[in-house]
C-alpha positions in Angstrom: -5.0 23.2 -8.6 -5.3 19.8 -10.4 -2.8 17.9 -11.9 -1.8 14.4 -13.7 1.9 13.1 -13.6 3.0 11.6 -17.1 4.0 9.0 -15.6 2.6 5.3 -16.7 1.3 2.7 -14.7 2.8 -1.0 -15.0 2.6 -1.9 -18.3 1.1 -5.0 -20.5 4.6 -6.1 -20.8 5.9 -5.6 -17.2 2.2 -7.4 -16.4 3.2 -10.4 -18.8 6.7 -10.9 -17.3 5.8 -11.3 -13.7 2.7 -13.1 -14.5 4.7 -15.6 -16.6 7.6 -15.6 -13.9 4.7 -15.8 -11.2 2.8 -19.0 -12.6 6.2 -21.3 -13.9 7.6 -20.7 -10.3 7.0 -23.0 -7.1 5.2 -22.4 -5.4 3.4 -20.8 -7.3 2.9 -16.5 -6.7 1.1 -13.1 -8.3 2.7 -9.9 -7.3 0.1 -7.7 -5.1 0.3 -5.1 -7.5 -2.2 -7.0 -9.7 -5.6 -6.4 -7.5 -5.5 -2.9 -8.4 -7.3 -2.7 -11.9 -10.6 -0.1 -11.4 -12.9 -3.6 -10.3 -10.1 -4.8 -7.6 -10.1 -0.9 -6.7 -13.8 -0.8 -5.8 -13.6 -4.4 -3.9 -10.9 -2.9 -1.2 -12.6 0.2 -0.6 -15.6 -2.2 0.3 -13.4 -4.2 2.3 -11.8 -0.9 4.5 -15.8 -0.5 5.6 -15.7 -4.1 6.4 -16.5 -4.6 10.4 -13.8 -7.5 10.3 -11.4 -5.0 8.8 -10.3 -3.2 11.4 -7.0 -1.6 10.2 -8.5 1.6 8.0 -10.8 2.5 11.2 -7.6 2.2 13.4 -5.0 4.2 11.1 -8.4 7.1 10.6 -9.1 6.9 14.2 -4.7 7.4 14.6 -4.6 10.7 12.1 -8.0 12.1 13.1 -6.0 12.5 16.7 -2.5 13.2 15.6 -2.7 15.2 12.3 -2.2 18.3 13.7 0.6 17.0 15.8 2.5 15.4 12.7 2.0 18.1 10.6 3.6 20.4 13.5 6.5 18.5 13.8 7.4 17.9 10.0 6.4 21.5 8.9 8.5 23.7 11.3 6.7 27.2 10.6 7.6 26.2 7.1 5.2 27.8 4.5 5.1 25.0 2.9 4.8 21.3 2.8 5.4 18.8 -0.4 3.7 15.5 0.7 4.5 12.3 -1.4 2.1 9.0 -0.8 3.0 5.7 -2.1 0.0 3.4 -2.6 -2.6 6.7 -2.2 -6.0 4.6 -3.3 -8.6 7.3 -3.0 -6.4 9.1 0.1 -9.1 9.1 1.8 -7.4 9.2 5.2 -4.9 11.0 3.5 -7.7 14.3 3.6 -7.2 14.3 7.2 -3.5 14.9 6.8 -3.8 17.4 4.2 -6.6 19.1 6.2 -4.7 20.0 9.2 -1.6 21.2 6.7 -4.7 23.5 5.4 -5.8 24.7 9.2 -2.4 25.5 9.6 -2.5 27.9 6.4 0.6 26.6 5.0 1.1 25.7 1.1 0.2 22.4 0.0 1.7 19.5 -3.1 0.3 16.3 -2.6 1.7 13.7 -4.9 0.0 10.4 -4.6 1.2 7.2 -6.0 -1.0 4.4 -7.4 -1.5 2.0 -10.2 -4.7 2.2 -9.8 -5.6 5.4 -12.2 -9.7 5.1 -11.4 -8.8 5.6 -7.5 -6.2 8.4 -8.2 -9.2 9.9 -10.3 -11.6 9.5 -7.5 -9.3 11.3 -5.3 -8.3 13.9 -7.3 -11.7 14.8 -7.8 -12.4 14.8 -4.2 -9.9 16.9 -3.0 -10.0 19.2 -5.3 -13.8 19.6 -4.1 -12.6 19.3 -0.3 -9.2 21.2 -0.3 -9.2 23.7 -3.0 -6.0 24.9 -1.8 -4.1 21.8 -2.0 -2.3 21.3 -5.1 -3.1 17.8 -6.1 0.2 15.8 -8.8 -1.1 12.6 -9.3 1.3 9.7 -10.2 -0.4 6.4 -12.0 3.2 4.6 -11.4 4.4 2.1 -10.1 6.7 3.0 -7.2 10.0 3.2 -8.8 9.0 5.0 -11.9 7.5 7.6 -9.5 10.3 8.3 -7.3 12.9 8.2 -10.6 10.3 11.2 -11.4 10.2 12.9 -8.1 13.8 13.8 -7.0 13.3 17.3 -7.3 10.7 17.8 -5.1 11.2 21.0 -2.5 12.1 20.7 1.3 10.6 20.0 3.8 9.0 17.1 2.5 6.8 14.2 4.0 6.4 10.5 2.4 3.6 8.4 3.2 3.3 4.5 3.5 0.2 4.0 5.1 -2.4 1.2 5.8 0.1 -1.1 6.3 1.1 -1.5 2.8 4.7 -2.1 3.7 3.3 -5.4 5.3 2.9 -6.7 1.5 7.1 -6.9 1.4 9.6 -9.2 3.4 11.9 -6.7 5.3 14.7 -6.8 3.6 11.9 -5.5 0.5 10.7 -3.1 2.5 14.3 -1.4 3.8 15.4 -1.5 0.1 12.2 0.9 -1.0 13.0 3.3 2.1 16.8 3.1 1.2 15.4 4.2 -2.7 13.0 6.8 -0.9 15.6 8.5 0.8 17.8 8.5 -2.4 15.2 9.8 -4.2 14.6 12.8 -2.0 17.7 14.4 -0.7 17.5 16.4 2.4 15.1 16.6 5.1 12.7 13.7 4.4 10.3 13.0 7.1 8.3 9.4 6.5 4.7 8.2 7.8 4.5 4.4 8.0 1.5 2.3 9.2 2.0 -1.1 10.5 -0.2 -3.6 11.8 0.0 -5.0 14.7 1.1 -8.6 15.8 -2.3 -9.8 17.7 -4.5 -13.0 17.9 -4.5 -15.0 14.8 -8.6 -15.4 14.6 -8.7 -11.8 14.7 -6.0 -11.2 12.0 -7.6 -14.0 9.9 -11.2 -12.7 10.1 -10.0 -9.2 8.5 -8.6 -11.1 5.0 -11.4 -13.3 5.4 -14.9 -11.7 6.2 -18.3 -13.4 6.2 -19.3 -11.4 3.1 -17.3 -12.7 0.9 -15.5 -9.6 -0.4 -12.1 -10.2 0.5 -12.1 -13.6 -1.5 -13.9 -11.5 -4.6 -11.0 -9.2 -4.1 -8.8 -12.0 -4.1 -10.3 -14.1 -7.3 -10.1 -10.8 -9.3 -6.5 -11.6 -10.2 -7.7 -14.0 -12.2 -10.3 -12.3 -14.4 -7.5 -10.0 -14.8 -5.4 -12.6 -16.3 -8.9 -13.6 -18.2 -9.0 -10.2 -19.7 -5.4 -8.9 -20.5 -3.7 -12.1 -21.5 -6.3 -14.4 -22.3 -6.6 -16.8 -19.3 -9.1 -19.4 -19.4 -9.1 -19.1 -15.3 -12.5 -20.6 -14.2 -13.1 -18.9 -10.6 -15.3 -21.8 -9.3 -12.2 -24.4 -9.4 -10.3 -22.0 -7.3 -11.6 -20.9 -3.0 -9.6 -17.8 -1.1 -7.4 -18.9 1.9 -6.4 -16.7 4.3 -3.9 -18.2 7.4 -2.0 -17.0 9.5 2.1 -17.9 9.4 3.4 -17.8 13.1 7.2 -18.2 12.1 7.1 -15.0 9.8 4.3 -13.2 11.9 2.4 -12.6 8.1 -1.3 -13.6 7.1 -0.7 -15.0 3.8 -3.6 -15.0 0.9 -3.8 -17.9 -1.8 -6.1 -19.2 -4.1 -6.0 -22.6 -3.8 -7.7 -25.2 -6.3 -10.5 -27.6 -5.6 -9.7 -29.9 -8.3 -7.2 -31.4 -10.5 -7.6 -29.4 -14.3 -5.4 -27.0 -16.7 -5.5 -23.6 -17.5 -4.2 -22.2 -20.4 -3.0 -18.5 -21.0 -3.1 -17.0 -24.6 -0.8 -14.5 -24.4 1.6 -16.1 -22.0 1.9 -19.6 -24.2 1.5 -21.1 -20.7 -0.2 -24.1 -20.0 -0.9 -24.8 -16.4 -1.4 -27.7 -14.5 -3.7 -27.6 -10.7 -3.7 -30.6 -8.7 -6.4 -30.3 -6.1 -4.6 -28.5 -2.8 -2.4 -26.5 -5.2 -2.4 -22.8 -4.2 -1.1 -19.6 -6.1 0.2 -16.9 -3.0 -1.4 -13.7 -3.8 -0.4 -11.5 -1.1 1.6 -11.7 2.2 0.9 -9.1 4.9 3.2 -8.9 8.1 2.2 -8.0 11.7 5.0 -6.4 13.5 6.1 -5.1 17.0 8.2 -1.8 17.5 12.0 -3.4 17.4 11.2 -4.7 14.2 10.1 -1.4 13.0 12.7 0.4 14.5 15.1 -2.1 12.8 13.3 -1.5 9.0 13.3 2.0 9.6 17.2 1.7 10.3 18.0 -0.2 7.4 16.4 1.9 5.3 17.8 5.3 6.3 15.3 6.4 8.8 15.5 7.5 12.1 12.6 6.8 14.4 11.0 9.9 15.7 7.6 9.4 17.0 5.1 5.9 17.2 1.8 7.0 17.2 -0.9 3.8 17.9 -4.4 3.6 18.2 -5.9 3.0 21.6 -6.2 -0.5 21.6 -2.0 -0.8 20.2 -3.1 -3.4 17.3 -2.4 -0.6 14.8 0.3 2.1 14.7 2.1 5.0 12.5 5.3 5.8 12.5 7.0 9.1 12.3 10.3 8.8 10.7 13.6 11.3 9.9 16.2 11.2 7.4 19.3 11.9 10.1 21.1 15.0 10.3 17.6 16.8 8.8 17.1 19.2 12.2 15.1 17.2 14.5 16.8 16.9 18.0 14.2 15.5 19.8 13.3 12.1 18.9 10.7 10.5 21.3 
């Protein structure tokens, strides 16, 4: 069974705001959100089949040996199983999940999250064809509009976070969604979260910055977003994709910095913008992190730690996390 949630995606006003708020500030910053129109969709599924990328290979490689395991745990001979993803894309690790909830012949809502309504098409499609029995919800929202939406969901429930999306936030961020998570769902709320791995700098830089060129595409389609929506005169050749590495808060960071000194004006915004040559706009941040510091977001936010889960080379890892007080004694 096929669904679509009402509710909307950002919209052109929210867009407006934070790009206005975004460009005045300085430095200079988009919100991440932004990639995800149906082009920026397209370019990061290229880039998880990237051979620099290593991250959706490790977090696959991670479920396709622990699904069963997870599921187990959070299900508890329960005949059914609500599962809630924030940031779903096309969930196409996700399938793995929902398949061994499937193997286990228990019931099935799956309620991804996404701005991105061509990717939450694409995978609503596909597991419909795949996993007929799972009943697919699909949310194009952004996060809070979702979970304002979703407090009624039944027990037990699982939330998922994965491919290291919670990288994208500064901690204090990311323990502020969890804390709004567990608000949101009352009760026993289990929660998957993948997190990369602190490792050596060339090898995180090479994965936001592959030989192809797709992660700087990726990057550079903010700006014919801006083009498009709100009438930027952004000229894509002024502007190269940076990708370094940021010891002191253990992040790669992504900019676009400009190669020469010019303006750039923004229609809708009434903005006019002036680049000096070195000037960069930070698109995206994406932490690296070791188990205290997830044991201390997941604490902040309202979750116990239950299970860590990496691959076999430890640069990548899930976490299995509890709401307390929900029934599970046994945290490893």
């Amino acid at each position: 069974m096929i669904g679509w949630g009402a509710t909307p995606g950002p919209g052109r006003a929210s867009i407006r705001d934070d790009v206005r708020r975004g460009l005045t500030a300085h430095p200079k910053t988009l919100p991440p959100y932004l990639f995800y129109d149906d082009a920026g969709s397209r370019l990061f599924e290229r880039i998880t089949e990237l051979p620099e990328y290593y991250l959706t290979r490790a977090e696959r490689g991670i479920l396709a040996s622990h699904a069963r395991e997870i599921v187990e745990r959070v299900r508890r001979s329960a005949e059914a199983l609500t599962v809630i993803e924030l940031g779903a894309g096309s969930a196409s690790k996700t399938e793995i999940l929902l398949g061994a909830i499937v193997e286990q012949r228990a019931r099935c809502t799956y309620i991804p999250i996404d701005v991105s309504r061509s990717a939450l098409a694409e995978a609503t499609q596909r597991l419909g064809e795949a996993l007929p029995n799972v009943t697919v919800r699909a949310m194009p929202a952004t996060y809070d509009r979702a979970l304002r939406a979703l407090n009624d969901t039944p027990l037990p429930r699982l939330v998922l976070f994965l491919g290291s999306s919670v990288g994208n936030l500064s901690d204090d961020e990311a323990s502020d969604l969890l804390r709004r998570v567990r608000f949101a769902f009352p009760g026993e709320t289990w929660l998957l979260l993948g997190t990369d791995l602190r490792k050596a700098p060339a090898v995180l830089c090479a994965a936001y910055d592959d030989a192809a060129g797709v992660t700087a595409a990726f990057n550079k389609n903010l700006l014919v977003r801006i083009n498009r929506e709100l009438g930027g005169n952004f000229e894509l050749d002024s502007f190269r994709h940076v990708a370094r590495w940021n010891a002191d808060e253990s992040r790669i960071e992504m900019h676009l910095e400009s190669m020469r000194v010019h303006e750039v004006v923004i229609d809708a915004l009434g903005l006019r913008l002036r680049f000096d040559v070195g000037d960069t706009i930070h698109t995206e941040s994406c932490s690296k992190y070791d188990l205290p510091r997830v044991e201390r977001l997941l604490a902040a936010g309202g979750f116990a730690l239950a299970s860590t889960f990496p691959d076999r080379e430890l640069g990548f890892a899930l976490h299995l996390g509890v709401t307390p007080h929900s029934g599970d004694d046994d945290h490893a």
